[in-house]
C-alpha positions in Angstrom: 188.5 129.1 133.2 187.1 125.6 132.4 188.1 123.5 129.8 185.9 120.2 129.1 187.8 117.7 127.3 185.5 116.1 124.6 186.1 112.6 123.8 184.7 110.7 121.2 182.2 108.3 120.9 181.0 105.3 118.6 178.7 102.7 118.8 180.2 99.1 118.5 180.9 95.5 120.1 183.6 93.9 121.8 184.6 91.2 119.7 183.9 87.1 120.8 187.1 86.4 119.6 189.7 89.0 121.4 187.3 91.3 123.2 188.6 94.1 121.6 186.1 96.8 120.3 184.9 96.4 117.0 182.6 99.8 115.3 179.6 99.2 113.9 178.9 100.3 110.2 176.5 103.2 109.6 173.9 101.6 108.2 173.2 99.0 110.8 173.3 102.1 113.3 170.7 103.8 111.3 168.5 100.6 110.6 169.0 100.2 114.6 167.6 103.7 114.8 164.8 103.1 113.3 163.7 100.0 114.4 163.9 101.7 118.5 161.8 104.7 116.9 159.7 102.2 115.3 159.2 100.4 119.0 158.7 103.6 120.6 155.4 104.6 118.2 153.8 101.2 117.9 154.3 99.9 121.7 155.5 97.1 120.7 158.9 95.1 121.4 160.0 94.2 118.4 162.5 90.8 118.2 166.5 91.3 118.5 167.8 91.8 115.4 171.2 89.7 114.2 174.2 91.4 112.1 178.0 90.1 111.2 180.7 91.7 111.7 184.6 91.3 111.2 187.0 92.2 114.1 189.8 94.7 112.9 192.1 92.7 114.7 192.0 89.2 114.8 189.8 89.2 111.4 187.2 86.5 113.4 183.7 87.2 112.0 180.9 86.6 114.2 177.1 87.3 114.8 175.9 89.9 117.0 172.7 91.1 118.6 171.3 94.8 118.9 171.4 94.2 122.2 175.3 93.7 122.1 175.7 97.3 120.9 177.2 99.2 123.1 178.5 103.2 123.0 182.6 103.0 123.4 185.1 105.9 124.1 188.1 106.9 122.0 188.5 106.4 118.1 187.5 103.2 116.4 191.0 101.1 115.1 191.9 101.5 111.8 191.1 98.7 109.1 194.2 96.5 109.0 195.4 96.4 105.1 194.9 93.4 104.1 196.8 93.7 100.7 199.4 94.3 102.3 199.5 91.4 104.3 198.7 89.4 100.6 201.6 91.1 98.4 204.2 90.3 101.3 202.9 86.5 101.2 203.2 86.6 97.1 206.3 88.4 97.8 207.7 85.5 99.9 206.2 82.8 97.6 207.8 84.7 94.2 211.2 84.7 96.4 211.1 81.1 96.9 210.1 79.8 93.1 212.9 81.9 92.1 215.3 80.4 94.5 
């Protein structure tokens, strides 16, 4: 009996900042999509195109190219709660007024 272990993929970038793997949102997939669909029917190279993202992990936010995009194994991190990380700071600044 063979069993094929299916992992997942996602299309993203490895961030400037950390180099850890950051995914893409689906709508510059799809407009990335289109524009290679587009290239194929025309002939015609079409110039890179230039999107921002935020790291999940260090928060850095830099510019990428289509060309960066690569396909990456495994499940994309989770978004890091960032209210959480803003209550706890209130928290700590609350704490100290009342002190």
């Amino acid at each position: 009996m063979t069993s094929e272990i299916r992992t997942e993929e996602y299309r993203g970038v490895l961030c400037r900042r950390c180099s850890q793997p950051i995914p893409i949102p689906k709508i510059v997939v799809a407009m990335e999509d289109a524009a290679k669909q587009q290239e194929s029917l025309s002939g015609q190279a079409q110039g890179g195109r230039v999107f921002t993202i935020r790291c999940r992990s260090c928060e850095g936010e830099y510019p990428y190219r289509s060309k960066d995009i690569l396909s990456l194994e495994g499940t994309p991190k989770s978004r890091r709660l960032r209210e959480n990380q803003l209550l706890r700071e209130s928290g700590r600044l609350s704490r100290a007024a009342n002190a």
